[in-house]
N, C-alpha and C positions, 0 to 999 in steps of 0.2 A: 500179865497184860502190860505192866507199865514197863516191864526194861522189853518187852517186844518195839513198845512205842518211841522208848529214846534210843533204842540200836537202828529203826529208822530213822527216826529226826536226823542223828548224825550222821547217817551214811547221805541221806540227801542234802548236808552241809559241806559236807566230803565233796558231794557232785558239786551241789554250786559253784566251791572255789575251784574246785578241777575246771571244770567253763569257763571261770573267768581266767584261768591262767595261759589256759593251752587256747582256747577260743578269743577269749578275749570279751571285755566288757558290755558290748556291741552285739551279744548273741541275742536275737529276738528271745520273749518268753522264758530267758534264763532267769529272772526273777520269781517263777513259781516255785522251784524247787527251797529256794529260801525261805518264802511264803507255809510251805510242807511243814519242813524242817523246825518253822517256830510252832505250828499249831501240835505238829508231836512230839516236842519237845512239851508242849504246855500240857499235853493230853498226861505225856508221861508223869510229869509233876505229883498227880495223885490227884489233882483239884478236881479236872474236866472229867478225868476216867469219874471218880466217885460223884459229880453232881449225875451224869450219863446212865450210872449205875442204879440211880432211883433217888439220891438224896438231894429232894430238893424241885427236879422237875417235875412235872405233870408226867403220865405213860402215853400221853397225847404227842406229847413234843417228842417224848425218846423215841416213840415209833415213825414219826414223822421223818426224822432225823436215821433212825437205821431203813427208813424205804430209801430216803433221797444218797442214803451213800449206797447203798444196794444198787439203784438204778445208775446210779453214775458209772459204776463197776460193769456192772452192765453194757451198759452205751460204749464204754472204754474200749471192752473186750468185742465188739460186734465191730464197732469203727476197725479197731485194727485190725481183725480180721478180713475187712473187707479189702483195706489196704495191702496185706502180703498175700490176697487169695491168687491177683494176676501175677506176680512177680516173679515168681518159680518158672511162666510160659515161657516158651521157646521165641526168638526175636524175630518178629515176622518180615519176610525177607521178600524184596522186588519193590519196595517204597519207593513211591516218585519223589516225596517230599519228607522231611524228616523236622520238627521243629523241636531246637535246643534251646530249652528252656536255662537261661542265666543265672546266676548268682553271685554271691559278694565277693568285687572285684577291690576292694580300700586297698588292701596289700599287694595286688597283681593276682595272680590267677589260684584262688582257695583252695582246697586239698579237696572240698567235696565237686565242684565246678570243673578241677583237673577230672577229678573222675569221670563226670560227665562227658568231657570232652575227649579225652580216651576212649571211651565206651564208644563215641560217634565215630571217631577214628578208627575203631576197629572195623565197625559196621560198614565204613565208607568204603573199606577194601574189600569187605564181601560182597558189597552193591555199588560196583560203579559207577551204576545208573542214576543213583540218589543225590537229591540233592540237595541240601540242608539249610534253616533258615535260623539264624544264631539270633537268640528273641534277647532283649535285655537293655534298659535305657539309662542313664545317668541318676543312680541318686546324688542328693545332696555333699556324700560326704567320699562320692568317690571322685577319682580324676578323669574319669573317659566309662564313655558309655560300656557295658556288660557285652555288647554284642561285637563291640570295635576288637577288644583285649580276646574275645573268645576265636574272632578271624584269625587274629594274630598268631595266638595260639597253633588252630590247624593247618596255617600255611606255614607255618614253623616246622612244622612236623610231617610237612608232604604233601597235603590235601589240595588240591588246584582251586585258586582261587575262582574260578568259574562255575565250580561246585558250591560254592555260599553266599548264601544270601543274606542280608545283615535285616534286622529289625529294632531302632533306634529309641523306639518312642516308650515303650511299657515300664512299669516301676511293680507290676502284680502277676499274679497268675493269671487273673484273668483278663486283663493288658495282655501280658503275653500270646497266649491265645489268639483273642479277637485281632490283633496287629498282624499277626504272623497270619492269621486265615488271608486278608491282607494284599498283601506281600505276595504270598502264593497266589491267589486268583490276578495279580497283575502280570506277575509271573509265567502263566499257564496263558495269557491273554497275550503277550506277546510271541510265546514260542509255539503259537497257537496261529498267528499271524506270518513268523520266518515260514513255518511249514509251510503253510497256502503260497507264498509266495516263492518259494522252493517250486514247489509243485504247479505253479501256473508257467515260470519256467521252463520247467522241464517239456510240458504241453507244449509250452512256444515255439522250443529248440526242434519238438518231434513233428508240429504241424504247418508252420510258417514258414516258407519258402525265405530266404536270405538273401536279396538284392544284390548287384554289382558293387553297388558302392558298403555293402556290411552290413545296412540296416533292414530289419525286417517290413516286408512288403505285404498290404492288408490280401486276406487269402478270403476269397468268398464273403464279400463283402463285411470281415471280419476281424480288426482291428485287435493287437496283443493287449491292450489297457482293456479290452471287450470281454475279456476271456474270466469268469468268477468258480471257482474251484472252493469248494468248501471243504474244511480238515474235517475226519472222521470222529466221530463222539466218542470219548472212551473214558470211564470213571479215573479221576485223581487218586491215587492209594497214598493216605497222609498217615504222619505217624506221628507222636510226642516222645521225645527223650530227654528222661532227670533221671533224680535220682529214686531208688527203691520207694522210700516212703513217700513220695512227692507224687508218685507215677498216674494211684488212685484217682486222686483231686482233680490231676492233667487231665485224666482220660474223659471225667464226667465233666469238666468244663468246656474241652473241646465238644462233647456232645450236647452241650447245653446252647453255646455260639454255634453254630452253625457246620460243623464237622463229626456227623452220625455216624462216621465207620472209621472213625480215627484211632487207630491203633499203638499200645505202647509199648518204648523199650526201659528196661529198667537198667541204669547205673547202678553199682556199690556205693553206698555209701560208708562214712567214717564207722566203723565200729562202737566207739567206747560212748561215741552222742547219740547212739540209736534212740539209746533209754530217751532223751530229751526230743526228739526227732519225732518220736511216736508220741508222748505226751502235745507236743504243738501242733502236731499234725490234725491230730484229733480235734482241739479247739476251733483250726484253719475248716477245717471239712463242716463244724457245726455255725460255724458264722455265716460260710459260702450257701450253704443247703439255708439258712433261714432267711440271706441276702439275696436267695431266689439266683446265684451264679452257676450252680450244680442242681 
């Protein structure tokens, strides 16, 4: 049991400093794995395994102690699975709206964030129709807002800037969200607006007789400012796109804000930070679930 314990500790010593090298210091929650790495390292020692083993505790506390890592194990394995259950779905296609969820912009555009925004890039050319709202506000410690560098990004690479919508203000997940619901219902509220006035138009053009002088002449005692044409009701189809492990969280915060049929795409993420990705994720999901945001 004990060199099982310190072939752990150092493999998750190993990860820490791999994070801080290729990541960088900055990595949220990158402090557990070191956290790990000294309790099994201490476990390995001989001390903890043999107090554990009966010398010395009560069987009250040991038992206590192998429920609460049982359950943890548990909870561990249920969360992640809930996480890659959608992930594997097929990217569902004809989105009005698509919200891009941001991330860390300190260096210019992240490897996991490029992913994401590849991922939208691809998507944008299977759905013309889409049209996407790039979520992400200025921390502290960047230079320009998440959502500015993420425009940049897909008008760089072809996307017409008519197709994006910027969302400036959020620093969370569920910022993001609630902002970008937002956005989109101002959104839909104008293009909701051009139509009717498209369409009282076109009435005018086909029913108002057109004067000598160009201007239109009231018809049946019926004035063109008289004429009210309401746009036809038709559900918004919204979507969230991050990355894989993130997707989960998206999906029930937008359902929790006010976005019941909000559908997700899932980005690739980094490989080798999965391990780390799924450990935080899980913490992220039991905060949100007891803060009442999921």
């Amino acid at each position: 049991m004990s060199w099982i314990l310190g072939i752990s500790g150092v493999l998750c010593f190993i990860y820490f400093v791999v994070i801080m090298v290729f990541s960088g210091p900055g990595t949220s929650f990158a402090f557990i794995w070191l956290v790990l790495a000294l309790v099994l390292g201490a476990a390995a020692s001989g001390k903890l395994v043999g107090r554990l083993s009966g010398a010395g505790l009560p069987l009250s506390v040991r038992v206590s102690a192998a429920t609460l890592f049982v359950t943890g194990l548990v909870i561990f394995v249920i969360v992640e699975f809930l996480v890659f259950t959608g992930v594997a779905q097929d990217d569902p296609q004809g989105l009005d709206y698509v919200i891009v969820l941001g991330a860390d912009v300190k260096n210019g555009v992240s490897r996991s964030l490029k992913m994401r925004l590849d991922k939208a890039i691809q998507y944008g050319e299977e759905n013309p129709d889409t049209i996407f709202v790039l979520s992400g506000g200025k921390e502290e410690d960047e230079a320009a807002e998440e959502a500015r560098i993420m425009y940049d990004y897909m008008v760089d690479n072809g996307v017409p800037g008519e197709r994006l919508l910027m969302e400036l203000q959020s620093t969370s997940t569920v910022e993001n969200i609630a902002y970008s619901r937002l956005v989109i219902e101002n959104d839909v509220a104008r293009r909701e607006e051009e139509e009717i006035q498209r369409r009282r138009q076109e009435r005018l053009e086909q029913m108002i007789p057109v004067g000598p002088e160009g201007r239109p002449r009231r018809f049946g005692g019926i004035a063109p400012g008289d004429l009210a044409i309401d746009a036809p009701d038709r559900p918004v189809r919204i979507g969230v796109l991050t990355s894989d492990f993130h997707l989960f969280r998206a999906i029930q915060i937008g359902k929790k804000w006010g976005i019941p049929d909000i559908q997700g795409i899932a980005a690739p993420s980094v490989p080798w930070m999965l391990p780390h990705f799924c450990v935080r994720e899980c913490a992220a999901i039991l905060k949100d679930k007891l803060m009442g945001n999921m």
